[in-house]
C-alpha positions as CSV (number, residue, x, y, z in Angstrom):
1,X,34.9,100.2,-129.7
2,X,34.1,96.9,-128.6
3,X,31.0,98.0,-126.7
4,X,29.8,99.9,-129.5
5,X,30.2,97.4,-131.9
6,X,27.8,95.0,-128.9
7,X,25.2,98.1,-128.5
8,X,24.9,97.7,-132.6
9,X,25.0,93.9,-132.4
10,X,21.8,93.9,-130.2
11,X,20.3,96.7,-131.6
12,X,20.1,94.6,-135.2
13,X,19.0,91.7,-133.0
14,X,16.2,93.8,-131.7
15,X,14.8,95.0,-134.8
16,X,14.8,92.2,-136.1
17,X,12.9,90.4,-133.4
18,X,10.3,93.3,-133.5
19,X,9.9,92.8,-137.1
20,X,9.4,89.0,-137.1
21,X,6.8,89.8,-134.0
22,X,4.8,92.4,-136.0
23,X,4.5,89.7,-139.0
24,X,3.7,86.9,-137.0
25,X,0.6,88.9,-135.7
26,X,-0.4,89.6,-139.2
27,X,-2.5,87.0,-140.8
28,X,-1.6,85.9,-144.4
29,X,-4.3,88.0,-146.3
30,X,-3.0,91.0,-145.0
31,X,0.7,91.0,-146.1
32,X,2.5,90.8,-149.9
33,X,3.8,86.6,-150.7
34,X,5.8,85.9,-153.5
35,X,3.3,84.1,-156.2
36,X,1.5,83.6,-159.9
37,X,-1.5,84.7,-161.3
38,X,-3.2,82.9,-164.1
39,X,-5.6,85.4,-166.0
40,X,-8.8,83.8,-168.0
41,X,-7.2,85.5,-171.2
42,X,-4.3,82.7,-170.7
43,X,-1.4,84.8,-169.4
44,X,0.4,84.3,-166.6
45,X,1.8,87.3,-164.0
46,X,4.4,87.0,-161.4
47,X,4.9,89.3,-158.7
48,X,4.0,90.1,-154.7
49,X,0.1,88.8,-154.2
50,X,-2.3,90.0,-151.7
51,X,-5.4,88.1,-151.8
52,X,-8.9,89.0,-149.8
53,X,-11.5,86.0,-149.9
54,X,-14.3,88.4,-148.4
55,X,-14.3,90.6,-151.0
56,X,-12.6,88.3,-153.6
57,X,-10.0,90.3,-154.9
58,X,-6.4,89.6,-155.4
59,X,-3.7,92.3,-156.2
60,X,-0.3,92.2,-157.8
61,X,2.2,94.4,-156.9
62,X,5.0,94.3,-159.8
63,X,5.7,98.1,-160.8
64,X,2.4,98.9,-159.8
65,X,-0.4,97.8,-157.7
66,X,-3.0,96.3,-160.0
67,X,-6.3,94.6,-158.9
68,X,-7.9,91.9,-160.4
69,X,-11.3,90.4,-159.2
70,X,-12.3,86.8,-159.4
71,X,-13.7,87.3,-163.2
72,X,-10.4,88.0,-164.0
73,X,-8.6,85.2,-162.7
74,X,-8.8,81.5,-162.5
75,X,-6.6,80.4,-160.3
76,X,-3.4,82.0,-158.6
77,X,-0.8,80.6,-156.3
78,X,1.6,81.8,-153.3
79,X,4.3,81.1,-151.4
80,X,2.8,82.0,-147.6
81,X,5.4,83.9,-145.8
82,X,3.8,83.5,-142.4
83,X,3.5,79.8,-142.3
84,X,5.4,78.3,-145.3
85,X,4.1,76.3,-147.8
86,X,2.5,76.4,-151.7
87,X,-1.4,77.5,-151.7
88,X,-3.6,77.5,-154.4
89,X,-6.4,79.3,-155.4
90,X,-9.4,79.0,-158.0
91,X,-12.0,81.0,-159.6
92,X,-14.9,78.7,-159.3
93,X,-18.7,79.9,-159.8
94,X,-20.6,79.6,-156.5
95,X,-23.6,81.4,-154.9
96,X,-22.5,82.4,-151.8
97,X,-25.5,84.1,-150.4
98,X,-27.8,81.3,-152.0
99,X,-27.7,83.7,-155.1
100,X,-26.7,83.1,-159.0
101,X,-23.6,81.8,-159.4
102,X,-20.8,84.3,-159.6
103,X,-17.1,83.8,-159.5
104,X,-15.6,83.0,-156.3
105,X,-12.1,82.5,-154.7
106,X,-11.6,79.3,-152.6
107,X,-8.0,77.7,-151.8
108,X,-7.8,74.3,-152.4
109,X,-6.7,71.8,-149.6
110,X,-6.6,68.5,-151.1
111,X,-8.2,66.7,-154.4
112,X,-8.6,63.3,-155.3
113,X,-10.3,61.7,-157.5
114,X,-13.5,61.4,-156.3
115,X,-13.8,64.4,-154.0
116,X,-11.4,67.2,-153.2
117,X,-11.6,69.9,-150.1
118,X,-11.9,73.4,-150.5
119,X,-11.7,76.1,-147.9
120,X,-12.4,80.5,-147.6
121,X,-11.1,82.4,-145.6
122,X,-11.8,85.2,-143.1
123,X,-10.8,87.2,-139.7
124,X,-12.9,86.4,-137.0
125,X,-13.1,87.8,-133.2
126,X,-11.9,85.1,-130.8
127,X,-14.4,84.8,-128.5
128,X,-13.0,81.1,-126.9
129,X,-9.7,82.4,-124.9
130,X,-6.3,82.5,-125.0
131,X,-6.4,78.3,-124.3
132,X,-7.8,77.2,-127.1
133,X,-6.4,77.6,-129.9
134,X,-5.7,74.1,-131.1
135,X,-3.8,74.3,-134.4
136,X,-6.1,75.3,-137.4
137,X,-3.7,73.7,-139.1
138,X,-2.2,74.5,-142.8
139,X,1.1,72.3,-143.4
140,X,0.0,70.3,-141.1
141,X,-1.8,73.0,-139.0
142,X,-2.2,76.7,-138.5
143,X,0.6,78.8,-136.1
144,X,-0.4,80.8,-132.8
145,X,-3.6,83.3,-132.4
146,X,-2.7,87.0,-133.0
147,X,-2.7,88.8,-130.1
148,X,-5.1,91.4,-130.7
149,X,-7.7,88.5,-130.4
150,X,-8.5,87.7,-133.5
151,X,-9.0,84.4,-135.2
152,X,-8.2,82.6,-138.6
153,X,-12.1,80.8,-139.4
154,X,-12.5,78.8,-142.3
155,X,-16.1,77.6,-144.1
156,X,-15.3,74.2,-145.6
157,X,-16.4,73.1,-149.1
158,X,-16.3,69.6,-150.7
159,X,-16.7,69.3,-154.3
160,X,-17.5,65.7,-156.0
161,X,-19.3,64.7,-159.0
162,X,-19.3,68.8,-160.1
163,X,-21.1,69.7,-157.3
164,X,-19.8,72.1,-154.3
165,X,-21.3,71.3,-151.3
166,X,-20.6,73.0,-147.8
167,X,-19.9,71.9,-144.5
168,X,-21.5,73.0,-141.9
169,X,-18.8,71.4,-139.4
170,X,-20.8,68.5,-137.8
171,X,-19.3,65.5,-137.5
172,X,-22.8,63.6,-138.9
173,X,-22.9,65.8,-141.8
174,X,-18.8,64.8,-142.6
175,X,-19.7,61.2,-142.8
176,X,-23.0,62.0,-145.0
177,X,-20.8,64.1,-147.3
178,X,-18.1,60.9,-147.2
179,X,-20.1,58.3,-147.8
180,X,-19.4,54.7,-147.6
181,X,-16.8,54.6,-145.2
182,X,-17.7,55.8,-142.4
183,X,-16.2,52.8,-139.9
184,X,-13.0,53.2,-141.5
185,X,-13.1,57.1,-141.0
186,X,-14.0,56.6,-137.5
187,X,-11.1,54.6,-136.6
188,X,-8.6,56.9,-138.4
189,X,-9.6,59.9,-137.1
190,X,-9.5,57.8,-133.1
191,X,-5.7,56.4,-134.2
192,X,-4.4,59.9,-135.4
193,X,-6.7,62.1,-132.8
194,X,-8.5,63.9,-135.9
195,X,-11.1,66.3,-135.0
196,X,-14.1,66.8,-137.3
197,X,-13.8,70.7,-137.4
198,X,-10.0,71.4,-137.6
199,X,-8.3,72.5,-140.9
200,X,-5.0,70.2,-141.0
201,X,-7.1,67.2,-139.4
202,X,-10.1,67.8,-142.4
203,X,-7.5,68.0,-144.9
204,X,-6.0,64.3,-143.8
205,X,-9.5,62.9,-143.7
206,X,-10.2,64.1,-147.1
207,X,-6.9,62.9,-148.6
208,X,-7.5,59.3,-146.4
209,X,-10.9,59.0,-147.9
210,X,-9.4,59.2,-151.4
211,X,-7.2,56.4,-151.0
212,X,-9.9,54.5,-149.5
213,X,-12.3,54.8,-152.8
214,X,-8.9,54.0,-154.9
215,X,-8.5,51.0,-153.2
């Protein structure tokens, strides 16, 4: 009796691993969070979300699957189950393909006052190798690569005075786009070993660059 009751022990203890292991090499738009929808009639929906920035739809899975597009929504929120942490979303008009503006999903990393830091989305082959995969950090930065070699990439997007503008991940450009301070920037990023290009790190800079203009 007591080795059955060990066989079922580590038989729950096995699932379970295998389980955690098949979510951890999922990435977050592919599996249901806990989260809100706020719809442009004014309502709000709870229930499971599954977001997709490439095609900018999100879906709600309450009784029934329903699908709502970014003309529907202005901004949801989630609880990430992968990585922890609040995220937020907004419907903001944008032309991605350097067409009209349309409505567009983009998560919002930081705001300040004077500039905040927006981000999409999107599953990319990893092409660099198993070794570098330097946090693309989140809360402060991104887990480990899935193991089917794909990547989480992200196109940056900084939005001051109205105006979105995107980053095309130079450094040169980041100091153009945050203007002003760029000595002060330099030295923060060398003390804290920020990089220029990295998710977490852009999302410190950002919020640093804030208090600087405050002050």
């Amino acid at each position: 009796m007591l080795r059955l009751k060990l066989y079922v022990f580590l038989l729950m203890v096995s699932l379970s691993v295998q389980s955690w292991a098949q979510t951890r090499n999922q990435f977050p738009s592919q599996i249901w969070h806990k989260g809100t929808l706020n719809l442009t009639d004014g309502s709000s929906v709870n229930g499971s979300v599954k977001y997709d920035l490439e095609t900018n739809l999100v879906q709600l899975q309450a009784e029934t699957v329903i699908t709502f597009t970014a003309s529907n929504v202005t901004s949801f929120e989630l609880y990430d189950e992968i990585y922890g942490g609040i995220r937020k979303f907004y419907s903001l008009p944008y032309g991605l393909n350097g067409d009209y503006e349309t409505p567009v999903f983009f998560e919002v990393l930081t705001q300040g006052e004077y500039i905040a830091l927006l981000c999409r989305e999107y599953i990319a082959t990893d092409t660099r190798g198993m070794n570098n995969w330097a946090g693309m950090g989140m809360n402060p930065f991104w887990g480990p690569q899935n193991s089917a070699g794909f990547r989480l990439a992200f196109t940056y997007y900084f939005l001051k005075n109205g105006r979105m503008e995107r980053y095309s991940g130079k450094k040169k450009e980041l100091f153009d786009l945050l203007p002003g301070y760029q000595e002060e920037l330099e030295l923060y990023m060398r003390k804290n070993r920020l990089e220029h290009d990295q998710r977490g790190d852009l999302l410190r800079i950002t919020a640093f660059y804030n208090d600087l203009k405050n002050n």
